[in-house]
ZALUMGU-408690 format. One line per 10 residues: for each residue x, y, z of C-alpha. Coordinates in pm, 1 decimal, always signed. Last residue first. Layout:
BEGIN
X Y Z ~ ...
This chain:
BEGIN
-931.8 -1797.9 -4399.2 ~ -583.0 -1970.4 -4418.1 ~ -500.7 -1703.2 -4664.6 ~ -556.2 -1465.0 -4422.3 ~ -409.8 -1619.4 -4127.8 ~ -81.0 -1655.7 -4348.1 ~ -63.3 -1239.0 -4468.1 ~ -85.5 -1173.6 -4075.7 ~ +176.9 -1384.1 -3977.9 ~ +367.4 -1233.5 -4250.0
+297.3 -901.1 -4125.6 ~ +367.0 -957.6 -3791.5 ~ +744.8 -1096.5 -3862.2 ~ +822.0 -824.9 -4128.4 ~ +710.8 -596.4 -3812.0 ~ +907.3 -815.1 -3624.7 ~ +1237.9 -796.6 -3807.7 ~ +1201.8 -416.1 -3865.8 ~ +1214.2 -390.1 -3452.3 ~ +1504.1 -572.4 -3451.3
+1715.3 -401.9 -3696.9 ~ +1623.4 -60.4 -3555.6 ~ +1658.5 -210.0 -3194.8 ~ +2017.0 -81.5 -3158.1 ~ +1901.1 +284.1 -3332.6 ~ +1619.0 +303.8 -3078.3 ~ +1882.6 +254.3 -2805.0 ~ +2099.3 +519.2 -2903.8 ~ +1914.7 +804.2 -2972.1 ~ +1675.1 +744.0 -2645.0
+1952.5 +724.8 -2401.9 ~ +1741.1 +825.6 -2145.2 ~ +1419.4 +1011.5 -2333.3 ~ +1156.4 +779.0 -2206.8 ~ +1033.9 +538.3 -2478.4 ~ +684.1 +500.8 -2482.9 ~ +642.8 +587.5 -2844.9 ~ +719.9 +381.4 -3116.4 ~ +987.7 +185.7 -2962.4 ~ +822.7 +108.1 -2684.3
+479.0 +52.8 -2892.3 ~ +668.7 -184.3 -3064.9 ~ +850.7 -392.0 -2739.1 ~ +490.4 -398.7 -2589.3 ~ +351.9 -585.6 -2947.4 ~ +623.5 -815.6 -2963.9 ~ +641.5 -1007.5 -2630.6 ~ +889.6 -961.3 -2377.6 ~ +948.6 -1296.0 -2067.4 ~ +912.5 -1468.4 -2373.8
+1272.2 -1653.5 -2319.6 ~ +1295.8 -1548.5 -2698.3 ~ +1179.6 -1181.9 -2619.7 ~ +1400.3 -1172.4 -2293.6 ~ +1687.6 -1235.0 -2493.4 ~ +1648.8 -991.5 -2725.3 ~ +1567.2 -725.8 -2512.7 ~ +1864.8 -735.1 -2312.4 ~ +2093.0 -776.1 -2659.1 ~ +1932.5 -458.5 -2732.7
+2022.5 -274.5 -2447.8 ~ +2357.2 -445.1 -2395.6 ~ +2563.6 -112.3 -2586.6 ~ +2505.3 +112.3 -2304.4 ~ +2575.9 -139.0 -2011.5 ~ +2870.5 -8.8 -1929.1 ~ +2688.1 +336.8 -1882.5 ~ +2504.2 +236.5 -1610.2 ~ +2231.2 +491.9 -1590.8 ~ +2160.3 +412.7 -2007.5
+2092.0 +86.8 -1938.0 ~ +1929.7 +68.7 -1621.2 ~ +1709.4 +312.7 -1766.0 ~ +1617.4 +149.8 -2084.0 ~ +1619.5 -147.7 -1898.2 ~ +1355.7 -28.9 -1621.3 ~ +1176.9 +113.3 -1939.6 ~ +1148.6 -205.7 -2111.9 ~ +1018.5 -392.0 -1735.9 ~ +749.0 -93.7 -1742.4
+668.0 -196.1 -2084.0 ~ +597.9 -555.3 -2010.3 ~ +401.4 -492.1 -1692.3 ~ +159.2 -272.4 -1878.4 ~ +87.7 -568.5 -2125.4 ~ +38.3 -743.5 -1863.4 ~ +181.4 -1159.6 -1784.6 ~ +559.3 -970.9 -1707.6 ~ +555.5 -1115.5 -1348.0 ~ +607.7 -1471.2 -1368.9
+826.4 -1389.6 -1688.8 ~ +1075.3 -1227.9 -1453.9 ~ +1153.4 -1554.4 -1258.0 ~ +1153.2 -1763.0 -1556.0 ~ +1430.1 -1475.5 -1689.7 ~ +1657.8 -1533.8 -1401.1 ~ +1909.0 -1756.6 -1556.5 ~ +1933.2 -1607.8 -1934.3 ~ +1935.8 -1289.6 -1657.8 ~ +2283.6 -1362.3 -1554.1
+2432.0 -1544.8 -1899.6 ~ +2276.3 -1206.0 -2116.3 ~ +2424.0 -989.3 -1862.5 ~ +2795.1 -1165.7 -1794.3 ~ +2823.5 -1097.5 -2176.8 ~ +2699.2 -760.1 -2196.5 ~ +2979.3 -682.2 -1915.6 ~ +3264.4 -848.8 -2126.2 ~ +3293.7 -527.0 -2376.9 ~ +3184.8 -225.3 -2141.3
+3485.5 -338.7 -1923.3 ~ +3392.7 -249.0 -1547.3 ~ +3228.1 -630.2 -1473.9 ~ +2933.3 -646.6 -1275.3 ~ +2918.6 -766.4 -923.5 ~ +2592.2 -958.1 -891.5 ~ +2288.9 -933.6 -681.6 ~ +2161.7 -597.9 -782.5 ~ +2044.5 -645.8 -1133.4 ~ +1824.5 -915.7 -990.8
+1654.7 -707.2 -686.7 ~ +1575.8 -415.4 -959.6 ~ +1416.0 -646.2 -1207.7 ~ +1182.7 -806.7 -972.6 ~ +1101.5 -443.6 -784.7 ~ +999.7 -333.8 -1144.4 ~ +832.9 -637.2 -1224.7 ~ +611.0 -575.6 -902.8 ~ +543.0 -206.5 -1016.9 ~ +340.6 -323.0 -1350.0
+181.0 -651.3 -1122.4 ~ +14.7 -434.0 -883.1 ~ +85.2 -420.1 -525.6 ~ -249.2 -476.6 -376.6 ~ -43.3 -541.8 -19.3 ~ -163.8 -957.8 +75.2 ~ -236.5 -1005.5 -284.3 ~ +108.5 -877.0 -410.7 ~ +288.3 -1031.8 -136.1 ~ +127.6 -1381.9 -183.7
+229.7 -1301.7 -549.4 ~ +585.2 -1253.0 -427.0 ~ +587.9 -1523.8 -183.8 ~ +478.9 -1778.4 -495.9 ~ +738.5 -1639.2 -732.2 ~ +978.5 -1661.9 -480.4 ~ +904.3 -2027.1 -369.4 ~ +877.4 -2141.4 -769.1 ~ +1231.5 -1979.1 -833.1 ~ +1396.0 -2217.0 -626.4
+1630.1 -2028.6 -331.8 ~ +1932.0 -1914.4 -399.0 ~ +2044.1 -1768.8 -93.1 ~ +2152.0 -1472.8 -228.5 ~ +1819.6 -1488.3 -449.2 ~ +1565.8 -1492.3 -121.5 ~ +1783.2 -1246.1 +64.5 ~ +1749.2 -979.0 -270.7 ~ +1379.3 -1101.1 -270.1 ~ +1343.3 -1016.0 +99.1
+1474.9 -678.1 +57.5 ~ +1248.8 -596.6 -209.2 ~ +930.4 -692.8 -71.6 ~ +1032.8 -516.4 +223.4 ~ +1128.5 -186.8 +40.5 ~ +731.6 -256.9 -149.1 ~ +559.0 -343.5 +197.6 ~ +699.3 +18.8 +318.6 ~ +571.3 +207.7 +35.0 ~ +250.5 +11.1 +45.9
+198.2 +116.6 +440.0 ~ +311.6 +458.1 +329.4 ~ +61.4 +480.2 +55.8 ~ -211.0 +380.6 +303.2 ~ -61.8 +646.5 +611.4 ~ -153.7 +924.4 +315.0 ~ -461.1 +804.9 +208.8 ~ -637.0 +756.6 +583.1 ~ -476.2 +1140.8 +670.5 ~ -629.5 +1294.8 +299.3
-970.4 +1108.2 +401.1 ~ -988.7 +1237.9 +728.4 ~ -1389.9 +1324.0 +767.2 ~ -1405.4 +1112.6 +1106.5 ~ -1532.7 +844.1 +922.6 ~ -1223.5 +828.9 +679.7 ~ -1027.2 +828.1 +1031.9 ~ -1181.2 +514.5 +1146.0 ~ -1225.4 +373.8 +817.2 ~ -872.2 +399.2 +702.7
-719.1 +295.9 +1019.5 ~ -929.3 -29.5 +1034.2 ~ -853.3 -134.9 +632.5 ~ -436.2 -22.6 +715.3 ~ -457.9 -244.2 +1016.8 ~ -339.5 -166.3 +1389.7 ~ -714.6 -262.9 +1546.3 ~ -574.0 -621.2 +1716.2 ~ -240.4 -408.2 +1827.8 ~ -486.2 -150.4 +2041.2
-484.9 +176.3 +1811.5 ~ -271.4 +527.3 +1815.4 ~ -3.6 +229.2 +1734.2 ~ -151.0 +296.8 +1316.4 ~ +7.4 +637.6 +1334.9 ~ +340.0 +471.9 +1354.4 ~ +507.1 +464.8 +1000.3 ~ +519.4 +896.6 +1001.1 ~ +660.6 +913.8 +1362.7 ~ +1049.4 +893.3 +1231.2
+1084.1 +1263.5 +1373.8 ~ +1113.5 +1466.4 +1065.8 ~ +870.9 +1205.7 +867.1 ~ +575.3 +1330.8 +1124.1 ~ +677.6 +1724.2 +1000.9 ~ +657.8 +1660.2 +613.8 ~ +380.1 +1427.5 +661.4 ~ +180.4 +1731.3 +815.2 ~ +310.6 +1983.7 +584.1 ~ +226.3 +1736.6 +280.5
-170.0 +1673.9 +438.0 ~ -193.1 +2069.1 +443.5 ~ -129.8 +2352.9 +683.7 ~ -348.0 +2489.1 +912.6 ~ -677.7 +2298.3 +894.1 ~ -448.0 +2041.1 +856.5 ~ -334.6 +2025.2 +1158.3 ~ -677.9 +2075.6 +1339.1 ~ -796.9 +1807.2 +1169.1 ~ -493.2 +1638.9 +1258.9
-546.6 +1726.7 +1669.1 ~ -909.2 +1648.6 +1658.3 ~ -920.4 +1290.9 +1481.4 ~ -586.2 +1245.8 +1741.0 ~ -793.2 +1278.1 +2046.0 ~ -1033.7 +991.7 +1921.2 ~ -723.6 +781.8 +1824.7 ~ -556.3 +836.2 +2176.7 ~ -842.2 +823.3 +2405.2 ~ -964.7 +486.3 +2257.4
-977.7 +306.9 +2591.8 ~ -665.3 +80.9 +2504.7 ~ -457.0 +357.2 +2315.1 ~ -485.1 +562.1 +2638.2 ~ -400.0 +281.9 +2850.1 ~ -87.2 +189.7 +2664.6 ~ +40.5 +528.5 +2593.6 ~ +124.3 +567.9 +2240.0 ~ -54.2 +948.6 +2225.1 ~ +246.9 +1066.7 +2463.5
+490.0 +982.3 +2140.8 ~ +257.5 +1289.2 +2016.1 ~ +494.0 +1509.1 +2140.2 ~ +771.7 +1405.5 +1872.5 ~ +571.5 +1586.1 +1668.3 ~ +758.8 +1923.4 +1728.2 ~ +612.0 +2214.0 +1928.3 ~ +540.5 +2601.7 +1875.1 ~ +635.9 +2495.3 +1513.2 ~ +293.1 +2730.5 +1354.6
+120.2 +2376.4 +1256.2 ~ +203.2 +2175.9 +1583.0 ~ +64.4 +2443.0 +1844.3 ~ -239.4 +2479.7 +1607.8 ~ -278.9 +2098.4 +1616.8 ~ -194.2 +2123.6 +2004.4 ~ -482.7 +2390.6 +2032.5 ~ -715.8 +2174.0 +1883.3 ~ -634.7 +1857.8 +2067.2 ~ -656.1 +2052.4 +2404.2
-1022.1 +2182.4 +2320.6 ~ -1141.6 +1839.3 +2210.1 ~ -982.4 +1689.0 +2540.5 ~ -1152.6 +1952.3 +2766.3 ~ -1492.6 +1923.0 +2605.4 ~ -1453.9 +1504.4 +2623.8 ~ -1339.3 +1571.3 +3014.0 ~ -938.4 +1556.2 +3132.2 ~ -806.3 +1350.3 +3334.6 ~ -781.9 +1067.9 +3089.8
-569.1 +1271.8 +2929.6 ~ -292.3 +1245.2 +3136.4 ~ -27.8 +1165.8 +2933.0 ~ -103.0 +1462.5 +2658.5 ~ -71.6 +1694.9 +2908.3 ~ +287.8 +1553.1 +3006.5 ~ +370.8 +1586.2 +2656.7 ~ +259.7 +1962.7 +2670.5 ~ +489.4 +1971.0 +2962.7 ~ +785.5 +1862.9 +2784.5
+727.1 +2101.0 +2487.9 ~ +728.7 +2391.9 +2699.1 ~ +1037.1 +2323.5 +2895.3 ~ +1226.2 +2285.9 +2584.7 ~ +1107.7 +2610.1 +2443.8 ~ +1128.8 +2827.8 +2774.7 ~ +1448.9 +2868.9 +2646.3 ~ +1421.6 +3062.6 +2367.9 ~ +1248.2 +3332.5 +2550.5 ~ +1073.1 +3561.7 +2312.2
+994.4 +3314.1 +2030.8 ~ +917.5 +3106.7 +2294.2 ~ +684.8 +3372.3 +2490.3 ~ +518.7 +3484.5 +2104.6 ~ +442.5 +3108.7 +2032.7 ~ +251.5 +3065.7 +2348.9 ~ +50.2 +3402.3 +2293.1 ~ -14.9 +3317.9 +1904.2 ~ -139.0 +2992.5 +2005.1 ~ -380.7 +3084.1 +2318.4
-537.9 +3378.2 +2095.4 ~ -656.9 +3210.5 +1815.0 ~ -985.5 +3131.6 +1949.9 ~ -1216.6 +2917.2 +2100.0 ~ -1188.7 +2913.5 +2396.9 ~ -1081.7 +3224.8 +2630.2 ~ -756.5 +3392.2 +2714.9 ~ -871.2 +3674.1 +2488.3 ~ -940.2 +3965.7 +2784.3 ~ -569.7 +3882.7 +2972.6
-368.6 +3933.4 +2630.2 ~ -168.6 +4226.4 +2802.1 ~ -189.1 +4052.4 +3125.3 ~ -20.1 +3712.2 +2989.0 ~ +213.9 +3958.1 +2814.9 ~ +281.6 +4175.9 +3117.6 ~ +334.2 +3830.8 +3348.1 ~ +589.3 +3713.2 +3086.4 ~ +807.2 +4043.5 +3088.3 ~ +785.2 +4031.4 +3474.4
+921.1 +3665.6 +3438.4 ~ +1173.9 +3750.8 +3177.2 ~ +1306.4 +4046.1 +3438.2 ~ +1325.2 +3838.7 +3746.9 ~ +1092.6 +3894.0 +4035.7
């Protein structure tokens, strides 16, 4: 018998008396062989995907046991989570194997780690979008998956894959509105897919303008010279600001859209000196109202560029104050 096997049959024989369930044994005994003999890792790994295959063959008892130990196996790196690819299987999914076998395995996890080692470890092998394929393709909704595992006492699991699901309709949001405006389609089709999007997701209006103001900054090659570039702004979003004031109808979503600019502004440092210009024009298009551009400049600024910008709107800012007070001073002798 080869060395590395003798060495393996002494440490099975050493632990011998804990081989039992439950218990921490089984993990630390699998992990100590691999960490021994590196390449018994592969081979490992492939048969615990085979396990996972099979489950059917397997009682409830046996299943729950096996899920435990794999999210032990999972939280000390014994295996990677590219193993639960085995969980996808088509009859397993379809009996309900694979979702009741996973409420074991991630509570298991968890136990272990935490909710960010476990995302952490899915996102490392592109498996962190698919936990909803653990159910039959009528079942693979963000409202089912959230019950199922919230029932099963996996609340942090059921919030994590729902802010994923909204991270992923906000990049496709975004791409599509970038396709929508290259083709130049009419403003009243985007704005209605966008608030179909924003029902259909509960995207809120505050981070729609934000996705709105990022897709129309990107679909035009600005000029390099700091003196024709606020030019080609004020023309490019003179056009686009009926799409923006769709989405600016908060108070909330107004000052987001100010610090996008602020940002955008002071990130692109062409653009330095079009900050106020920016604001301007979106006031008179009344995409910006007054009151949202005074508490910006009061403060909810962020601290990009903050010097420079509040001294362009200085001017401005005075203006509508002057503005609101003699609005005021009118309704009251009106009254």
């Amino acid at each position: 018998m080869p060395l590395e096997q003798n060495l393996i049959t002494a440490d099975m024989q050493k632990h011998s008396l804990t081989f039992w369930w439950p218990g921490e044994c089984w993990p630390q005994v699998f992990n100590k062989l691999i960490r021994r003999y590196k390449y018994l890792e592969k081979g490992f790994e492939d048969e615990v995907k085979k396990l996972l295959l099979f489950l059917k063959g397997f009682s409830e008892s046996e299943r729950n046991k096996l899920a435990m130990l794999t999210g032990v196996l999972l939280a000390n790196g014994t295996v990677n989570a590219s193993i639960l690819n085995s969980l996808y299987n088509e009859n397993l999914v379809k009996e309900g194997v694979s979702a009741a076998f996973a409420v074991k395995l991630f509570k298991s996890w968890i136990n272990e780690k935490d909710i960010n080692a476990v995302a952490a470890s899915l996102r490392k092998v592109s498996m962190d979008n698919r936990l909803m394929e653990l159910f039959p393709a009528n079942k693979q909704s963000v409202e089912h998956f959230t019950k199922y595992f919230t029932e099963a006492g996996l609340k942090e699991l059921s919030e994590y894959v729902r802010n994923q699901q909204t991270i992923g309709a906000r990049k496709e949001l975004q791409k599509e509105l970038q396709e929508q405006m290259s083709r130049g389609d009419p403003f009243k089709d985007i704005i209605l897919y966008v608030k179909e999007e924003m029902k259909k997701n509960n995207i809120p209006e505050p981070v729609v303008i934000g996705i709105v103001w990022s897709s129309v900054m990107s679909t035009v090659g600005w000029n390099k010279k700091e003196e024709l570039v606020a030019e080609q702004a004020i023309k490019h979003l003179k056009q686009y600001s009926p799409l923006l004031a769709a989405f600016t109808t908060q108070g909330q979503s107004e000052l987001t859209l100010l610090l996008k600019i602020q940002e955008y502004c002071y990130d692109n440092i062409h653009f330095m000196k079009a900050f106020q210009k920016i604001v301007v024009l979106f006031y008179k298009a009344e995409v910006l109202s007054e009151e949202p551009i005074l508490k910006w400049y009061k403060d909810a600024h962020v601290a990009k560029g903050k010097s420079v910008f509040l001294e362009q709107m200085k001017k401005f800012v005075e203006w509508l104050k002057n503005a609101e007070e003699e609005s005021e001073s009118e309704a009251e002798e009106g009254d």
